[in-house]
C-alpha positions in Angstrom: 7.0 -1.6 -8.6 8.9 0.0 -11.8 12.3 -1.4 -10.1 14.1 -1.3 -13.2 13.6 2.6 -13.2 14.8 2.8 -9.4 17.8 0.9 -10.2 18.5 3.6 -13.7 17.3 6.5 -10.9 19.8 5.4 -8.6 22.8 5.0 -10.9 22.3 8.2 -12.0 22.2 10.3 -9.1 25.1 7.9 -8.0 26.9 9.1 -11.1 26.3 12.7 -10.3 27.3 12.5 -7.2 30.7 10.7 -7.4 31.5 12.6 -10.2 34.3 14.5 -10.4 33.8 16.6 -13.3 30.8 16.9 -14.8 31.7 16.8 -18.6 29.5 16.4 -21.7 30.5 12.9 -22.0 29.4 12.5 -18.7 26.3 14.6 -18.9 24.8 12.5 -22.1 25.5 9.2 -20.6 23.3 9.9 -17.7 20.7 11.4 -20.1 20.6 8.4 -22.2 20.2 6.4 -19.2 17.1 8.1 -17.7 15.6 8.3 -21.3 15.9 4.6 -21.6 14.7 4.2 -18.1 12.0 6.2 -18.7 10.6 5.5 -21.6 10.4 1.8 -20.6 8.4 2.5 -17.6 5.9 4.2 -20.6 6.7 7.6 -19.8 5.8 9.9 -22.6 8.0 10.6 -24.7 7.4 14.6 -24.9 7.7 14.8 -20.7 10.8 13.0 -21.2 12.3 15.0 -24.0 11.7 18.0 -21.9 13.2 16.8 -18.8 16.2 16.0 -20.7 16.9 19.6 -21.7 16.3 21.0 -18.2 18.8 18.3 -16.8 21.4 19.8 -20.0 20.5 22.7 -19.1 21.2 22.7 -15.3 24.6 20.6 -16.1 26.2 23.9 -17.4 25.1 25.9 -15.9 28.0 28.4 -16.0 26.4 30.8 -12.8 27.2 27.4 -10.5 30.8 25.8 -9.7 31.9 22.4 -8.5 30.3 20.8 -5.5 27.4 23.2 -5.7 26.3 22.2 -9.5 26.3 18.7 -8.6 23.8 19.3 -5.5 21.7 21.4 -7.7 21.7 18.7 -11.0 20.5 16.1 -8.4 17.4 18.6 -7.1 16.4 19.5 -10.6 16.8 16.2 -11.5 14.4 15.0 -8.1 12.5 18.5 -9.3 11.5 17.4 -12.5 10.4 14.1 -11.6 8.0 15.3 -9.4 6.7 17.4 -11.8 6.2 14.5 -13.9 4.8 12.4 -11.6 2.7 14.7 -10.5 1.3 16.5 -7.3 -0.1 15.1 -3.9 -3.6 15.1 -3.8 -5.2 14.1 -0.4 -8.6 12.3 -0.2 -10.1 14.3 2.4 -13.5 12.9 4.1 -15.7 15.5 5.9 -16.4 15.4 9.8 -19.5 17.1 9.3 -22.0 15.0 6.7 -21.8 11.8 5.2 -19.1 11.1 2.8 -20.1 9.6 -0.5 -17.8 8.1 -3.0 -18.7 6.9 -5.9 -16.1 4.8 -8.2 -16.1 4.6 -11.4 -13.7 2.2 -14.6 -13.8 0.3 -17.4 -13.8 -3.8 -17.5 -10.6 -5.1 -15.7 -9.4 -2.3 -14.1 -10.1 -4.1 -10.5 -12.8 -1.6 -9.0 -14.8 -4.3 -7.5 -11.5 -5.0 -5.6 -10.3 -1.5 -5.0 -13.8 -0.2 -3.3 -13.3 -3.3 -1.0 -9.6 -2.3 -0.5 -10.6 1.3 0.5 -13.6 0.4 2.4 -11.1 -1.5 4.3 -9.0 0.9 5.0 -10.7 3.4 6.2 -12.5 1.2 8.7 -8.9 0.9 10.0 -8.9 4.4 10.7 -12.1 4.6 12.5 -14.7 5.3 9.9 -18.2 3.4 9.9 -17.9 2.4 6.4 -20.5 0.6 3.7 -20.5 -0.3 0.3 -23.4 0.0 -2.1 -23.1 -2.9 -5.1 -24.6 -1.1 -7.8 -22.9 -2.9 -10.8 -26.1 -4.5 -12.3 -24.4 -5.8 -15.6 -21.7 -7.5 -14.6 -23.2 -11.0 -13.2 -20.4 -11.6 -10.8 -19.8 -8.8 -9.4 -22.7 -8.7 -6.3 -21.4 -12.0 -5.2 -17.5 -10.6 -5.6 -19.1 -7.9 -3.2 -20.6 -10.0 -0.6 -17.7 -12.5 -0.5 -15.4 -9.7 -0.4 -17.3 -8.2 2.6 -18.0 -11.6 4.2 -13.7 -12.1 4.4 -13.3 -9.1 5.7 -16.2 -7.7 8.3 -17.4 -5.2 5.8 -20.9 -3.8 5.9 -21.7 -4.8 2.5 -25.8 -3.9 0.2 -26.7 -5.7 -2.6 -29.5 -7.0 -4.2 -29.0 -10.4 -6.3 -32.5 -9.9 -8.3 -32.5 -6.1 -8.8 -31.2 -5.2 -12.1 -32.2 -1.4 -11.8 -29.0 0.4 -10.2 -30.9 3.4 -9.1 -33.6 1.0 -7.4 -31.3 -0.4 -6.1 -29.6 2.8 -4.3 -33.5 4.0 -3.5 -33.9 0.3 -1.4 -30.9 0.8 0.8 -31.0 4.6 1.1 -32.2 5.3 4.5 -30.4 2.1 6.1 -27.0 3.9 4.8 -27.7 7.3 6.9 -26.2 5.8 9.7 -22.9 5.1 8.0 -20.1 7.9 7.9 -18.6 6.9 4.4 -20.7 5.1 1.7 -18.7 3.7 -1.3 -20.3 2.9 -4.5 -19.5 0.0 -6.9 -20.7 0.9 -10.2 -21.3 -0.9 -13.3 -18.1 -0.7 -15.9 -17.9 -1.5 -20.0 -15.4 -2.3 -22.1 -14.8 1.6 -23.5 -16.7 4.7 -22.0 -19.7 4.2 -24.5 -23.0 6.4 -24.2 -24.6 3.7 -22.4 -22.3 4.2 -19.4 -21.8 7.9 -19.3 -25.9 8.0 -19.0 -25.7 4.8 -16.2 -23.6 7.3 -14.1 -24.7 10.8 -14.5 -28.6 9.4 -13.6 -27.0 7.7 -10.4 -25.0 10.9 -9.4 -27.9 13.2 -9.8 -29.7 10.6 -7.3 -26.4 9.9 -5.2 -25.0 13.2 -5.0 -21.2 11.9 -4.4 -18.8 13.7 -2.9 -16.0 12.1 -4.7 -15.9 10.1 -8.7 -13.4 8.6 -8.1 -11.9 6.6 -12.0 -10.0 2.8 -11.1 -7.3 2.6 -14.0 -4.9 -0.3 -14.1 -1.5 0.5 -14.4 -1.0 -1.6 -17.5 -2.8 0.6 -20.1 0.7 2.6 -20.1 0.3 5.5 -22.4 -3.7 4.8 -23.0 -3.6 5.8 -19.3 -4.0 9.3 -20.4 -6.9 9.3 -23.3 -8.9 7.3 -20.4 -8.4 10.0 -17.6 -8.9 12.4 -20.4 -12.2 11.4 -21.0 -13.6 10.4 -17.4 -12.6 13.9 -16.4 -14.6 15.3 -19.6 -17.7 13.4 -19.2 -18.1 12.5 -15.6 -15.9 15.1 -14.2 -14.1 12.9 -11.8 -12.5 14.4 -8.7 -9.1 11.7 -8.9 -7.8 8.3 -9.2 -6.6 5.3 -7.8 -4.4 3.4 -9.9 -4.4 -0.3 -9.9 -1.7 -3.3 -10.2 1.3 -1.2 -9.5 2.9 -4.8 -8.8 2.1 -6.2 -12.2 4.2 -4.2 -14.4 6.9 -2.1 -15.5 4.4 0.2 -17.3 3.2 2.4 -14.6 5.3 5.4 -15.4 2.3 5.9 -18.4 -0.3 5.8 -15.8 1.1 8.3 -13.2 2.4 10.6 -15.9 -0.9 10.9 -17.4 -2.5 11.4 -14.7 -0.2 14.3 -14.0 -0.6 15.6 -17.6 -4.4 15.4 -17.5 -4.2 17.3 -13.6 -6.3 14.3 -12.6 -4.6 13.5 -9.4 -3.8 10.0 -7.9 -5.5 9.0 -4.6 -4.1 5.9 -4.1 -2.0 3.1 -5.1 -2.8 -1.2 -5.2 0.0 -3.5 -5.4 -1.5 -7.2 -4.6 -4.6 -9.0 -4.2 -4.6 -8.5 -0.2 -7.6 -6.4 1.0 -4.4 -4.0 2.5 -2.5 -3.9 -0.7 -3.8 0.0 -0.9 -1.2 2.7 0.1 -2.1 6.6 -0.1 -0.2 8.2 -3.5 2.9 10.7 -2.1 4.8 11.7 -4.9 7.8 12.6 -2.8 7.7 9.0 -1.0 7.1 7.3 -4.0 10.3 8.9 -5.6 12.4 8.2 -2.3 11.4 4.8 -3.1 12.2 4.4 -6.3 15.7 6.1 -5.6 15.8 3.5 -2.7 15.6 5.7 -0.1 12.9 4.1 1.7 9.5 5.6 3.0 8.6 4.9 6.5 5.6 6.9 6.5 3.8 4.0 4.4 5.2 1.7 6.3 3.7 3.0 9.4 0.5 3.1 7.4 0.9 -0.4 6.6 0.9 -1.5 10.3 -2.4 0.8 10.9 -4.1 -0.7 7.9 -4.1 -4.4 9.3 -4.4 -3.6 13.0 -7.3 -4.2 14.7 -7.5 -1.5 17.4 -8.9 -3.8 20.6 -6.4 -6.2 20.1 -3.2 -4.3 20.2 -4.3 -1.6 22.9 -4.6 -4.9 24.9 -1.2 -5.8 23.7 -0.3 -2.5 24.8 -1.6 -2.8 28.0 0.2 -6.1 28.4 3.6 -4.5 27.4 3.5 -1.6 29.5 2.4 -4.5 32.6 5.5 -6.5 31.5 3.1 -9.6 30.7 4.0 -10.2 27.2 2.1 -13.2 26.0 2.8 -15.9 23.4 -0.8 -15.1 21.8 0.5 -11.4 21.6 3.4 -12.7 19.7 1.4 -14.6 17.1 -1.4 -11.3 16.8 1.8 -9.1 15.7 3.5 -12.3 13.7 -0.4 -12.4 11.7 -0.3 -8.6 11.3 3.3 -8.9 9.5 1.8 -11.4 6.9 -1.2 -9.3 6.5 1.2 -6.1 5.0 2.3 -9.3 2.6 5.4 -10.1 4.6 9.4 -8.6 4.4 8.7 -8.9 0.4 6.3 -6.4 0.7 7.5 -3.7 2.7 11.3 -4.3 2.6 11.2 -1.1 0.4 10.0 0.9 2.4 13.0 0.6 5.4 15.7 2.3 4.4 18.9 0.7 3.1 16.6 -2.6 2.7 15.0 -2.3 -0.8 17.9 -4.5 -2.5 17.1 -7.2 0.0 16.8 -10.8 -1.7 13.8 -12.6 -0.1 14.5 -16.5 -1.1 11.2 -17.4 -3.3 8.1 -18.7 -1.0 9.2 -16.6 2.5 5.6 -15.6 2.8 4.3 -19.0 2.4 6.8 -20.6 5.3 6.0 -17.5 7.3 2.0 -18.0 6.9 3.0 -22.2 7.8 4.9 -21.1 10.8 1.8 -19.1 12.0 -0.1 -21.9 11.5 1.9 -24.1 13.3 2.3 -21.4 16.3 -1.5 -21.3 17.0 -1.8 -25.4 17.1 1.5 -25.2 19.6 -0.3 -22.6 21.7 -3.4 -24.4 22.1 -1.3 -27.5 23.4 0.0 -25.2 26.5 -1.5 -24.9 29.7 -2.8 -20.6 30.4 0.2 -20.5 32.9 3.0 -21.3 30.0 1.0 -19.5 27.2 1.0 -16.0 30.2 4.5 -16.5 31.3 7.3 -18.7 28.9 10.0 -18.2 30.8 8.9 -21.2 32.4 10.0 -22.8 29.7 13.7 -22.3 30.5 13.7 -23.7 33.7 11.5 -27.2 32.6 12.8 -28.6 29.5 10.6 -31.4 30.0 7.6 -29.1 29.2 8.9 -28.3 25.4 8.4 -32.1 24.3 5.1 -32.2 26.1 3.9 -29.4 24.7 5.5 -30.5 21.0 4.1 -34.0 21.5 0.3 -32.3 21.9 0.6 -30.1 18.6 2.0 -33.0 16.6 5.2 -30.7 15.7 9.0 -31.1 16.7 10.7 -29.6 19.7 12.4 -27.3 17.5 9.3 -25.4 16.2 8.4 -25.4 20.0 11.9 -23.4 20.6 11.3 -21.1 17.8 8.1 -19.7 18.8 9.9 -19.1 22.6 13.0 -17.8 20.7 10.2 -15.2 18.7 8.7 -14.5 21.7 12.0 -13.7 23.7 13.0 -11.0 20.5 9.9 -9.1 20.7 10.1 -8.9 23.9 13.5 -7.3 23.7 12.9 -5.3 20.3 10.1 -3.4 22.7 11.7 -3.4 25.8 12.0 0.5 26.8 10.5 1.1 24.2 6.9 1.8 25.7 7.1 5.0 26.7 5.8 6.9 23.7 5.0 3.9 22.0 0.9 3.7 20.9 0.5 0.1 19.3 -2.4 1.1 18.1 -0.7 3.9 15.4 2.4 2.0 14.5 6.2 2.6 15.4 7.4 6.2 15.1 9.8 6.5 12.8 12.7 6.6 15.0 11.9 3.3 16.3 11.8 1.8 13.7 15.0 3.2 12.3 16.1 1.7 16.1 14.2 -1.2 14.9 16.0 -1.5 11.8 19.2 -1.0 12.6 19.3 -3.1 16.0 18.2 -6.0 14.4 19.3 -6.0 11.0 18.4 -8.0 7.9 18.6 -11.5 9.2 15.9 -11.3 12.4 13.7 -9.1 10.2 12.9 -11.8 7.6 12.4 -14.2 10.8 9.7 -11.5 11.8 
């Protein structure tokens, strides 16, 4: 997402930081650069104009000398991008009552999509979660629901011949009591009209939400900001998740008016994957974008498609020392869930330049595939303990022979199998599958194995 503004972000601070004087010459040319960079990614034009001046500004500085002005261009510089990308907000669910949000967005933005995506996610983290389809205009969009909820083991109410969105809440009302977090999928239009403004306000004087919550696409750029303006005005919508991140090189426009308009960004989407959602941090975005990395959502990436059961058995298996080859393929699965190394190759450290030959996911997906046929060719003793493998070749062409596959695809499964077994080795003591790798580990992770076995992974 906005690489092309990285790439300007991390010239410049390169710049700044190898220079040796920081002259005018110097000083414009890096000025240009972000204002090129900037306006590109849709950035207005005022914000950028203004950060300009505070970078000239801070350049000559005459109160600070040599190594000390560069250090502090490079903070106001990381300063005033924050500032334009605007503040963390934190979508915070109560312990206490039931959590109700409702989301709201215009034809196209993807909310259908999103309330599945966040429904998803937290049901990762332990919430009993249901969505309410309450988009009666849109004839798709039930069925979208339902499918959506059918894929993915959501709890999901509609009702195909109901065309009343209020009924509709008034049927399923007591059934959702027992549900921590209720997400409601609401009708859109192709601009905020009358019609809509009076659709919502009767459902949230019946729904009471805790959260409004406005789906905007990244690709509206600059519109971004007329749209937040006027949700916030009419509905008075609490934030904003912000859709397609991965589509375009526009999305500077949608977090800067979101910033300008103080209505803060919840979340992220970049992808069509039910966990393509990541939480909105301003400072890891930025350390992303400066390539930098941003573990933190990479460890939220590994909680969003874990399934809890599964890995503490994992877990349990580890800390035993019985390892499995079906344990291999579970972590293998949850690796193409994220999206693959594509997908999250930016968030490791020193990896976001990475070139990921075209079609990796797909090979990795067909590899899976042909794992889980190999496995089911191998007798319980050679699935519990491979090693056996190593001491009876003879067993590798059996086993190859049953899945209709060659002997090499055999050996590579064994030859996954044997490096996660070493990548976790030791590495159980304060190690709880079911939250991820701490960061340190998978700095350890990173650095023991490099580029090369990661993109096997």
């Amino acid at each position: 997402m906005l690489e092309k503004l990285g790439e300007i972000l991390k010239k410049t601070t390169d710049k700044i930081a190898n220079a040796i004087f920081l002259d005018k010459n110097l000083v414009d040319s890096i000025i240009r650069d972000l204002q090129r960079a900037l306006i590109e990614a849709d950035v207005n034009i005022v914000l950028v104009k203004e950060l300009s001046d505070k970078i000239k500004k801070a350049a000559f500085d005459e109160r600070i000398k040599g190594l000390e002005k560069k250090e502090h261009l490079i903070k106001v510089l990381h300063e005033q991008l924050i500032e334009i990308i605007g503040e963390e907000k934190k979508l915070e669910l109560s312990s206490s009552k039931q959590n109700r949000i409702m989301l709201l967005g215009l034809y196209g933005a993807g909310k259908t999509t999103t309330t599945a995506k966040l429904a998803n996610w937290f049901a990762k983290r332990g919430k009993k979660t249901a969505i309410v389809g309450l988009d009666v205009h849109r004839p798709a969009a039930k069925e979208q629901l339902i499918q959506l909820g059918e894929r993915n083991n959501l709890n999901v109410f509609v009702d195909l011949k109901e065309t009343d969105a209020v009924k509709t809440w008034k049927k399923y009302e007591e059934e959702l009591k027992k549900y921590d977090l209720v997400l409601i999928d609401t009708a859109g239009r192709h601009t905020l009209d009358k019609e809509l403004v009076k659709e919502i306000k009767e459902l949230n004087l019946k729904i009471k939400p805790t959260e409004t919550i406005l789906i905007m696409p990244a690709d509206i750029g600059q519109a971004a900001k007329k749209q937040a303006q006027e949700f916030k005005e009419a509905l008075n919508i609490s934030g904003v998740i912000i859709t397609r991140m991965d589509s375009t090189a526009k999305g500077g426009g949608a977090l800067t008016a979101c910033a300008e308009t103080k209505a803060g960004v919840y979340f992220i989407t970049a992808g069509e994957k039910i966990n393509d959602i990541e939480i909105f941090n301003p400072e890891s975005f930025l350390s992303r974008l400066l390539g930098m990395g941003d573990l933190s959502a990479l460890i939220e990436k590994i909680k969003s498609v874990t399934d809890e059961k599964k890995q503490e058995q994992i877990q349990k298996n580890l800390i035993e020392g019985k390892l499995t080859l079906d344990d291999v393929v579970e972590q293998s699965k949850s690796m193409s869930s994220i999206g693959g190394f594509e997908k999250i190759k930016s968030l490791i450290p020193g990896l976001g330049k990475a070139k990921i030959p075209e079609g990796t996911l797909e090979k990795q997906e067909n590899k899976i595939s042909k794992w889980q046929h190999i496995i089911k060719s191998m007798t319980k003793e050679e699935k519990e303990t491979p090693e056996i493998f190593e001491k009876e070749n003879s067993r590798v062409a059996r086993v190859a022979q049953g899945a209709g596959v060659n002997n090499s695809d055999v050996r590579a499964l064994l030859k996954q199998y044997k490096m996660l077994k070493e990548m976790l080795k030791g590495g159980m003591d304060n190690f709880d599958m079911s939250k991820g790798m701490s960061q340190k580990q998978l700095m350890k992770f990173a650095k023991k194995f490099g580029k090369k076995k990661m993109m096997r992974f």
